[in-house]
PDB file of N, CA, C and O in Angstrom, chain B, residues numbered from 101:
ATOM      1  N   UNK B 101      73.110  71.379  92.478  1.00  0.00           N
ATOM      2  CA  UNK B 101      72.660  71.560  93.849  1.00  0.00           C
ATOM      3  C   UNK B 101      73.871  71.510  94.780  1.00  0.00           C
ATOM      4  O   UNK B 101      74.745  70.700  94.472  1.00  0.00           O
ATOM      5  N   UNK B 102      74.121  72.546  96.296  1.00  0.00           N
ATOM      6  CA  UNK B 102      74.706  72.435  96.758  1.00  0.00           C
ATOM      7  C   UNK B 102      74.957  71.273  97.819  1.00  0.00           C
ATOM      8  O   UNK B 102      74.046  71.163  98.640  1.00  0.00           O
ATOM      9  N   UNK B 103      75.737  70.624  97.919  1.00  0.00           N
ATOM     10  CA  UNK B 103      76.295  69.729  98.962  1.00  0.00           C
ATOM     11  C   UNK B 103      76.256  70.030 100.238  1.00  0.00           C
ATOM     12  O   UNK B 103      76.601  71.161 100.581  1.00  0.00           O
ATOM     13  N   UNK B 104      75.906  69.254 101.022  1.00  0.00           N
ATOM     14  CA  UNK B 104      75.684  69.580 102.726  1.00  0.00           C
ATOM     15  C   UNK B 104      75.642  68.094 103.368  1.00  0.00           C
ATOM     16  O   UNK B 104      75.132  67.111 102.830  1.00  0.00           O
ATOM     17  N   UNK B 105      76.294  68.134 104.650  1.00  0.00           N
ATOM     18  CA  UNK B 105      76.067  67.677 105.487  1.00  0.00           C
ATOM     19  C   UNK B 105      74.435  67.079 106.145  1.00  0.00           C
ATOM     20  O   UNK B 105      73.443  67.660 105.704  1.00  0.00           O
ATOM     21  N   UNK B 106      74.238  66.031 107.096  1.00  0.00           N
ATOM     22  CA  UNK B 106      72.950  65.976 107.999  1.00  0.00           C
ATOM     23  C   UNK B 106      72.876  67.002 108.816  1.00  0.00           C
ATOM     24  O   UNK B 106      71.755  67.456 109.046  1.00  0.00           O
ATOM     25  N   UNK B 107      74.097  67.633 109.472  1.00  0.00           N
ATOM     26  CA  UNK B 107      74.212  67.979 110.848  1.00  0.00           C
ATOM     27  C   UNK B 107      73.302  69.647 109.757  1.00  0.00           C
ATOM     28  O   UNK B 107      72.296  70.304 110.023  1.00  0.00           O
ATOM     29  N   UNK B 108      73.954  69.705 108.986  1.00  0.00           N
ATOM     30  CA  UNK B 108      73.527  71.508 108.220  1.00  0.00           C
ATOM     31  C   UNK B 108      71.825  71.118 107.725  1.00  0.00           C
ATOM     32  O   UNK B 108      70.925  71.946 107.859  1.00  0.00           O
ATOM     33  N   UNK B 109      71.670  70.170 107.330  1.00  0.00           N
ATOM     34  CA  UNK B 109      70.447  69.562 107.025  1.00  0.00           C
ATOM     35  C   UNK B 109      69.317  70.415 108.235  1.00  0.00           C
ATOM     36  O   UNK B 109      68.578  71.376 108.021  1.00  0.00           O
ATOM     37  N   UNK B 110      69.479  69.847 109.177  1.00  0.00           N
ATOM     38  CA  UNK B 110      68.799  69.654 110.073  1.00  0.00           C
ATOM     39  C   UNK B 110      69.000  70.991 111.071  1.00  0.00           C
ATOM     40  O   UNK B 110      68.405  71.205 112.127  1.00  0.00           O
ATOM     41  N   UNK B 111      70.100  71.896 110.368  1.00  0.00           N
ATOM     42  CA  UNK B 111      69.925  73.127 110.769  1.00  0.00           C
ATOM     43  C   UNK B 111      68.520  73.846 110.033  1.00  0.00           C
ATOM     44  O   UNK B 111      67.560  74.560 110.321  1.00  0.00           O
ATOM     45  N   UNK B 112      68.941  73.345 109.241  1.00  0.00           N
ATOM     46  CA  UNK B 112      67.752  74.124 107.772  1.00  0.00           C
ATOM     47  C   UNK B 112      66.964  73.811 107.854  1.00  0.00           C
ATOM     48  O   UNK B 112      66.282  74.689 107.326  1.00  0.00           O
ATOM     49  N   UNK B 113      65.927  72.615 108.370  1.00  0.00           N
ATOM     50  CA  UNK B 113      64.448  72.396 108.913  1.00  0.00           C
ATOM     51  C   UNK B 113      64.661  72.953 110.241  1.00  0.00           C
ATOM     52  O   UNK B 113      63.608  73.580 110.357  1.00  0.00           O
ATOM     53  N   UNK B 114      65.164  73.111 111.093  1.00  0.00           N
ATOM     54  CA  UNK B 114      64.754  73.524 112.395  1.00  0.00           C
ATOM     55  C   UNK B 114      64.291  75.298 112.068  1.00  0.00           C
ATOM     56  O   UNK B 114      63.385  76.123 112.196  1.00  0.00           O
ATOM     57  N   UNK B 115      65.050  75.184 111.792  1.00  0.00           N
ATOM     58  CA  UNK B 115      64.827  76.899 110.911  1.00  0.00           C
ATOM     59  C   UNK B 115      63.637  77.519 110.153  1.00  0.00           C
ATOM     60  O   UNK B 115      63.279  78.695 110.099  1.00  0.00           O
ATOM     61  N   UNK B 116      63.061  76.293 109.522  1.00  0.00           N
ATOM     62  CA  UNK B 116      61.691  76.220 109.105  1.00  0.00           C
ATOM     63  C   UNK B 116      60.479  75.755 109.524  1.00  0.00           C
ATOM     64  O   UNK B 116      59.563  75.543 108.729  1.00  0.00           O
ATOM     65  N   UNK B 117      60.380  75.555 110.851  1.00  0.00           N
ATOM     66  CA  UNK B 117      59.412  74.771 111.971  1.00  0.00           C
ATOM     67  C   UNK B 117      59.460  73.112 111.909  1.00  0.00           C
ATOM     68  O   UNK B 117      58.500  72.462 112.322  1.00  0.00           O
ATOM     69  N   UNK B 118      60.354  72.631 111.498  1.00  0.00           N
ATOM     70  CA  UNK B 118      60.562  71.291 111.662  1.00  0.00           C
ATOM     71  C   UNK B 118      61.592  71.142 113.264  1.00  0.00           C
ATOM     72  O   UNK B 118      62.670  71.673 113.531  1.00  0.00           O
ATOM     73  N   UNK B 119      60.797  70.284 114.025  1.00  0.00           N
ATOM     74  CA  UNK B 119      61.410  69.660 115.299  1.00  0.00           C
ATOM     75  C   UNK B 119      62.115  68.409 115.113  1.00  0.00           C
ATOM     76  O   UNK B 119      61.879  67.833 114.050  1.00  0.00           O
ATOM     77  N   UNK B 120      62.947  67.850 115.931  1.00  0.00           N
ATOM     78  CA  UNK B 120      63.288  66.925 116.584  1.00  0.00           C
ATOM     79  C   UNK B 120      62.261  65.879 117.188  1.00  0.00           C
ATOM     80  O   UNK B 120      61.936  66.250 118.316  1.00  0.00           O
ATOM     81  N   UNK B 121      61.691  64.791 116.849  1.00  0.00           N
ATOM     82  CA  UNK B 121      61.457  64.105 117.284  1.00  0.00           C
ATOM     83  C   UNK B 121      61.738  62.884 118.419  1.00  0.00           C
ATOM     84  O   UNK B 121      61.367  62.692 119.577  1.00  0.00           O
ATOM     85  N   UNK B 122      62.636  62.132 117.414  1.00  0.00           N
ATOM     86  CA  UNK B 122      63.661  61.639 118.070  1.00  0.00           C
ATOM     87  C   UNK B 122      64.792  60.864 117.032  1.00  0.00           C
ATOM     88  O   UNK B 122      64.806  60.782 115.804  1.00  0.00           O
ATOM     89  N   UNK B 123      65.765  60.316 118.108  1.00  0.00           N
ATOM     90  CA  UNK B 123      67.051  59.998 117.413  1.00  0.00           C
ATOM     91  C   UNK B 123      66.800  58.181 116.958  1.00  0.00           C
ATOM     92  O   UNK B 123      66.669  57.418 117.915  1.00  0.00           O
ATOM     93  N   UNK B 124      66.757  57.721 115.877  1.00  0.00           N
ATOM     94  CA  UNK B 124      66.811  56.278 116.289  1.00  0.00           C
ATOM     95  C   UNK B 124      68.409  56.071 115.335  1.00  0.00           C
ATOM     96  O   UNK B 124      68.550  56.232 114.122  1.00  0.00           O
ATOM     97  N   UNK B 125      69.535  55.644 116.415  1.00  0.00           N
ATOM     98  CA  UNK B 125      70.734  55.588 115.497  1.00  0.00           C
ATOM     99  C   UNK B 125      71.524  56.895 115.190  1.00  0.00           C
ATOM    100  O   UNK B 125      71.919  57.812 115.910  1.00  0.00           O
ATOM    101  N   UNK B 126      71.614  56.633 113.808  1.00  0.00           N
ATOM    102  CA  UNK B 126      72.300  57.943 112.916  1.00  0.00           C
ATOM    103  C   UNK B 126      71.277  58.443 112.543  1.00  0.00           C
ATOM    104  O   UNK B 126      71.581  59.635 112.492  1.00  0.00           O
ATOM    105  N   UNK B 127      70.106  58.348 112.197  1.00  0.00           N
ATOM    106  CA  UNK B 127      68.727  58.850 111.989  1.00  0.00           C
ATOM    107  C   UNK B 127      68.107  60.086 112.908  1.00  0.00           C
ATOM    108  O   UNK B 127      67.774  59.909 114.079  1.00  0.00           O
ATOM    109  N   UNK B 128      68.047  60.780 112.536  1.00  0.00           N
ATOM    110  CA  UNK B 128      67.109  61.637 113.133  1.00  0.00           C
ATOM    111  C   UNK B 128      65.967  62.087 112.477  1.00  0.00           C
ATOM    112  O   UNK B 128      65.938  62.638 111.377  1.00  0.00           O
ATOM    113  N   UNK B 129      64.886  61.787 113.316  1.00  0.00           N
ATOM    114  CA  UNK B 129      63.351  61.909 112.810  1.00  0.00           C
ATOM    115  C   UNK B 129      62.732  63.239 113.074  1.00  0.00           C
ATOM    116  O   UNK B 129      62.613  63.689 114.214  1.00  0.00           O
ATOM    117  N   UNK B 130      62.337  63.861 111.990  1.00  0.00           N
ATOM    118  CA  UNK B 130      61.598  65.405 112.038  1.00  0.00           C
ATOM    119  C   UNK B 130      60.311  65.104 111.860  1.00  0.00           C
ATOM    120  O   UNK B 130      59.904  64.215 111.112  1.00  0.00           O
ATOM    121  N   UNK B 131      59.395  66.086 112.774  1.00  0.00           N
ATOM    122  CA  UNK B 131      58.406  66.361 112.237  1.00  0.00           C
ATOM    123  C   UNK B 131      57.565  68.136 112.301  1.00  0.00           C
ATOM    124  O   UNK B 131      58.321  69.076 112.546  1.00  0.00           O
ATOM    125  N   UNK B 132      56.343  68.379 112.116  1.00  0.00           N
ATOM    126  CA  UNK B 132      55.849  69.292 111.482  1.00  0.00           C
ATOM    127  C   UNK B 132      54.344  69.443 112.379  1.00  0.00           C
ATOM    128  O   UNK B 132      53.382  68.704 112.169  1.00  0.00           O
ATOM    129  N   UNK B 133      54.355  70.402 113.271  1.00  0.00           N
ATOM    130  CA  UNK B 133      52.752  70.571 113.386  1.00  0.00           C
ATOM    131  C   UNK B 133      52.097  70.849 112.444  1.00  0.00           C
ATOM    132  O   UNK B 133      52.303  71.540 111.447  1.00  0.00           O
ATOM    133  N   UNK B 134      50.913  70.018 112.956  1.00  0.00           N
ATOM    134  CA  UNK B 134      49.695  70.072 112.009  1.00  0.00           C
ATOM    135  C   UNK B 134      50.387  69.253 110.128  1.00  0.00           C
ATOM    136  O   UNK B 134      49.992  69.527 108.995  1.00  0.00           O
ATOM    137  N   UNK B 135      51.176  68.535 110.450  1.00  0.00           N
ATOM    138  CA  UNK B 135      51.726  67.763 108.835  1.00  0.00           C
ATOM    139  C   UNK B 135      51.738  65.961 109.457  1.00  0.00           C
ATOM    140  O   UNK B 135      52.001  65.668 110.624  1.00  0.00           O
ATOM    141  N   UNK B 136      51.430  65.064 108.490  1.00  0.00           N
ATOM    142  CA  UNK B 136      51.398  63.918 108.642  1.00  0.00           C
ATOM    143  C   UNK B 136      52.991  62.912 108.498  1.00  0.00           C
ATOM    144  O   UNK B 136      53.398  61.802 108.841  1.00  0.00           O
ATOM    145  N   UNK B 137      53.585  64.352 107.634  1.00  0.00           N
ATOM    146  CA  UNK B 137      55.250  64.000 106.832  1.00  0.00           C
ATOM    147  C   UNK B 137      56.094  63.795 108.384  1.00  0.00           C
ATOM    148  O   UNK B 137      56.029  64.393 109.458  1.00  0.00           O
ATOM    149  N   UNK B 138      57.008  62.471 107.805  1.00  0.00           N
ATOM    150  CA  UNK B 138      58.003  62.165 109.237  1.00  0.00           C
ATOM    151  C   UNK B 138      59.103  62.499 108.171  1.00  0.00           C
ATOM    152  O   UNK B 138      58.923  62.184 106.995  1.00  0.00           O
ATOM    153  N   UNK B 139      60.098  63.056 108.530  1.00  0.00           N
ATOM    154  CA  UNK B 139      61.686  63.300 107.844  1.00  0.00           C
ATOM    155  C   UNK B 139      62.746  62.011 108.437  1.00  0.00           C
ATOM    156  O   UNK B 139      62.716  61.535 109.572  1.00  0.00           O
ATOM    157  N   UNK B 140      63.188  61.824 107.896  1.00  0.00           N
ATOM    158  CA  UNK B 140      64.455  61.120 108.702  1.00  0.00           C
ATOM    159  C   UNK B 140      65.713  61.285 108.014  1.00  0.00           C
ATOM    160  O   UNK B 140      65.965  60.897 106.873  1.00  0.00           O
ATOM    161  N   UNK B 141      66.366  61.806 108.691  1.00  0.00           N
ATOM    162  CA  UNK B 141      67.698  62.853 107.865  1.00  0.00           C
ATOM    163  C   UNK B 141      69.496  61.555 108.828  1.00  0.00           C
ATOM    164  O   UNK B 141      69.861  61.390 109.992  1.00  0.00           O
ATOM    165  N   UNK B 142      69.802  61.233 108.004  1.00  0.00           N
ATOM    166  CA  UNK B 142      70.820  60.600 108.334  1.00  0.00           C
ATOM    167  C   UNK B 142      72.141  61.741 108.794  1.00  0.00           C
ATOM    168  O   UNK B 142      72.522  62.723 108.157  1.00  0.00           O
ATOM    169  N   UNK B 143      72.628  61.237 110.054  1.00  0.00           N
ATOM    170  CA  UNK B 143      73.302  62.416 110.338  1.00  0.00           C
ATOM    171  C   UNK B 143      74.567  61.690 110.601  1.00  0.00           C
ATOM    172  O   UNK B 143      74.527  60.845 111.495  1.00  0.00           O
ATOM    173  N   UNK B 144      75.724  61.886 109.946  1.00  0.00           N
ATOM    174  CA  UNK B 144      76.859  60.705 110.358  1.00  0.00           C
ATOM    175  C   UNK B 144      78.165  62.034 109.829  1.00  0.00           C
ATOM    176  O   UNK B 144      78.828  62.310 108.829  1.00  0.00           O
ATOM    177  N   UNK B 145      78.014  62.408 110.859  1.00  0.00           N
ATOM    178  CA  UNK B 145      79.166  63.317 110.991  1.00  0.00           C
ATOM    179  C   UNK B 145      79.394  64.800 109.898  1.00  0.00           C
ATOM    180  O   UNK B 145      78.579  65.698 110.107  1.00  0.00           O
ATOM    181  N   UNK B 146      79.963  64.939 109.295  1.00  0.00           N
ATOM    182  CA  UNK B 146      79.989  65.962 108.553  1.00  0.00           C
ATOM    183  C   UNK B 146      80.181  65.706 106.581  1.00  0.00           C
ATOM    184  O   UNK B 146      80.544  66.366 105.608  1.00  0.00           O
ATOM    185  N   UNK B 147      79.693  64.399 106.870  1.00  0.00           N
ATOM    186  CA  UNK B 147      79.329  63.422 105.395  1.00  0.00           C
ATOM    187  C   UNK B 147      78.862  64.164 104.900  1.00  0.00           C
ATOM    188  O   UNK B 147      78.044  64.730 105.625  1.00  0.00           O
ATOM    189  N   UNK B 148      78.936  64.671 103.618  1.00  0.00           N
ATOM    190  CA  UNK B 148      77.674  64.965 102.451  1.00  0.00           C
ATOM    191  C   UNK B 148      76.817  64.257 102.144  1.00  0.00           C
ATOM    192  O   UNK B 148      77.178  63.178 101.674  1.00  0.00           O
ATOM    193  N   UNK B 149      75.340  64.516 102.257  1.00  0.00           N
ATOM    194  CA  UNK B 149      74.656  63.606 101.960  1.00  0.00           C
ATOM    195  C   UNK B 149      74.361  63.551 100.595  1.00  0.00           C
ATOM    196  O   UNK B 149      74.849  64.455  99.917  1.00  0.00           O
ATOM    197  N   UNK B 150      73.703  62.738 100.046  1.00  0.00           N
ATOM    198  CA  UNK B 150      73.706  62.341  98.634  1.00  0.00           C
ATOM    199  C   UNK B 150      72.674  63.224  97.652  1.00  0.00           C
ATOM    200  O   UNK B 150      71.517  63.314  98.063  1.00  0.00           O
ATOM    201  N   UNK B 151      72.958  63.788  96.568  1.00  0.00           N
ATOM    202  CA  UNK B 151      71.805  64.675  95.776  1.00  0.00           C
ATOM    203  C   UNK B 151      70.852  64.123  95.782  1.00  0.00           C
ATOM    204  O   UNK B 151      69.935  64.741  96.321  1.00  0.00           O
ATOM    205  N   UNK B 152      70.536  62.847  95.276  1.00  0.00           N
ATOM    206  CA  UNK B 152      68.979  62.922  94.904  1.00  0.00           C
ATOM    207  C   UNK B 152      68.621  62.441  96.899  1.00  0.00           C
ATOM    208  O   UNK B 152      68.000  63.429  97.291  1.00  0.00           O
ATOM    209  N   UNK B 153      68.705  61.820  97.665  1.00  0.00           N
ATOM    210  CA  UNK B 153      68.258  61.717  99.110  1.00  0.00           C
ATOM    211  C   UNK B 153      67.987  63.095  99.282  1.00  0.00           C
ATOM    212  O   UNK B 153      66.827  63.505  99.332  1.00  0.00           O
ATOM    213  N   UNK B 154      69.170  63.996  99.396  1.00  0.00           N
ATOM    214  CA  UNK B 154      68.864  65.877  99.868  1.00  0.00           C
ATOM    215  C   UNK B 154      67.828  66.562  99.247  1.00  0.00           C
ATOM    216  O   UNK B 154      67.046  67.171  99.977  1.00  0.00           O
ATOM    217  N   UNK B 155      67.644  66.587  97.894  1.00  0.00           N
ATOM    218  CA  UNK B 155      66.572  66.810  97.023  1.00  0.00           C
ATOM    219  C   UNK B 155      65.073  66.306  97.285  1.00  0.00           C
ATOM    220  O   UNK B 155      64.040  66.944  97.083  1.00  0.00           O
ATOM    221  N   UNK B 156      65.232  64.783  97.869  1.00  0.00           N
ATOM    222  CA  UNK B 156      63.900  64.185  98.158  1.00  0.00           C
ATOM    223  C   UNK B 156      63.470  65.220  99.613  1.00  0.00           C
ATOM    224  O   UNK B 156      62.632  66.115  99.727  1.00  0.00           O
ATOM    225  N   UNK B 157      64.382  64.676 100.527  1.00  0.00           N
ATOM    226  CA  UNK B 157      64.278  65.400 101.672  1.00  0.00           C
ATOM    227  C   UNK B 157      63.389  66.759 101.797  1.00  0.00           C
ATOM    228  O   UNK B 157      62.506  67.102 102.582  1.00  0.00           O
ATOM    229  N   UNK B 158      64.194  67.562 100.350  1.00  0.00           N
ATOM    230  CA  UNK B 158      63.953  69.262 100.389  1.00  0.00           C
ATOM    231  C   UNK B 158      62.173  69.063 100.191  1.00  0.00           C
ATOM    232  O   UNK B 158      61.237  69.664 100.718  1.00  0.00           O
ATOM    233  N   UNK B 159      62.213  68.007  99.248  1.00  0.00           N
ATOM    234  CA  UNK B 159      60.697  68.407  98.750  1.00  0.00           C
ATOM    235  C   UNK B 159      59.573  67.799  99.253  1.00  0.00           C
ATOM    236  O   UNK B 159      58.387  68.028  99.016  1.00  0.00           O
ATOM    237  N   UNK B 160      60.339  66.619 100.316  1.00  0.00           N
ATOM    238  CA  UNK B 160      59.067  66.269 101.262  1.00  0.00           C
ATOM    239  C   UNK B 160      58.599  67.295 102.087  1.00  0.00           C
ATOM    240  O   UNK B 160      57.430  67.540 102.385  1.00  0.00           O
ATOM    241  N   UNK B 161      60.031  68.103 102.566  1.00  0.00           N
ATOM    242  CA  UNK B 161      59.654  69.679 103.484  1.00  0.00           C
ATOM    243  C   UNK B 161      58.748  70.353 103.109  1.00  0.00           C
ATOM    244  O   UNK B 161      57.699  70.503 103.734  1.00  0.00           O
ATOM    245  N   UNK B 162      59.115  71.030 101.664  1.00  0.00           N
ATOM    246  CA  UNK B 162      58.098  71.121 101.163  1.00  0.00           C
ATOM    247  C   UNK B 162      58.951  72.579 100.752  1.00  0.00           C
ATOM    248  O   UNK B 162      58.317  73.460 100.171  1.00  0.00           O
ATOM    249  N   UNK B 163      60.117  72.747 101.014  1.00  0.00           N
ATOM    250  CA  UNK B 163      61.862  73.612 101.101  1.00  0.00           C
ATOM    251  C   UNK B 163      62.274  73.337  99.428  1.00  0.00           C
ATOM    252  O   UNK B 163      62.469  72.201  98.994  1.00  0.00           O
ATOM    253  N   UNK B 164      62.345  74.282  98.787  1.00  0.00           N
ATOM    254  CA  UNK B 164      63.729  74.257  97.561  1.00  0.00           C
ATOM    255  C   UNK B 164      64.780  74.571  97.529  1.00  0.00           C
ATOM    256  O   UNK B 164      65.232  74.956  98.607  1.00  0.00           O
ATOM    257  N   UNK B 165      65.236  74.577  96.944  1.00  0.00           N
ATOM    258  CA  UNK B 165      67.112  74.864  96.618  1.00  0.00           C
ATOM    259  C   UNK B 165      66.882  76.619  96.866  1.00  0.00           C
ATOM    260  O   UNK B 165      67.994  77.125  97.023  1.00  0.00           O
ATOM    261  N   UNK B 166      66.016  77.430  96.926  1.00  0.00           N
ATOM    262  CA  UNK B 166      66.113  78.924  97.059  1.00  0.00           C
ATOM    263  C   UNK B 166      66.270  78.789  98.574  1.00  0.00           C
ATOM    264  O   UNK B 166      67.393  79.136  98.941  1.00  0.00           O
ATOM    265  N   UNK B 167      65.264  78.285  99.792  1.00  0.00           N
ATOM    266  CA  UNK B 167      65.889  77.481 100.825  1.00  0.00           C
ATOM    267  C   UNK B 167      67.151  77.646 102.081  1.00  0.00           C
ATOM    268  O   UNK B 167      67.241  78.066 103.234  1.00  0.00           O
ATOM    269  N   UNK B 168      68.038  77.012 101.007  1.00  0.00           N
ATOM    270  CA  UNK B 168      69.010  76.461 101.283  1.00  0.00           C
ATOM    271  C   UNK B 168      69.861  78.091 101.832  1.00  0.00           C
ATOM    272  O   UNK B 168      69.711  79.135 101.198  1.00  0.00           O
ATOM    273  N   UNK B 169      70.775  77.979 103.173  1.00  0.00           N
ATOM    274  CA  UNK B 169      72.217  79.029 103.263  1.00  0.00           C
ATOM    275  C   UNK B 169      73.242  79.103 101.960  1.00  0.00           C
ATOM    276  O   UNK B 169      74.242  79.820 102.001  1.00  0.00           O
TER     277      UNK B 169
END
């Protein structure tokens, strides 16, 4: 799986109808009309975030690795 950032993260749900909720911290909270799922995507600069966290992330979206830029 490819490596990415929060900040690219959170390009890639906005892209897919996931909003901005809000910021608590380094956290940023997504959510989904009409979905019960809250995201919270750690955003701390241009860090890679970790495979299996990015992976969980993808598949709470409901997003796979085809997905991804």
């Amino acid at each position: 799986m490819k490596s990415m950032s929060g900040k690219q993260l959170c390009r890639v749900l906005e892209q897919h109808g996931w909003r901005l909720l809000r910021v608590h911290g380094s956290h940023h909270i997504y959510g989904k009309e009409g979905s019960v799922v809250r995201l919270s995507v750690p955003v701390r600069g241009n860090t890679p975030l970790k495979t299996g966290l990015l992976r969980h992330l993808l598949k709470s979206a409901g997003l796979g690795e085809h997905d991804l830029p």
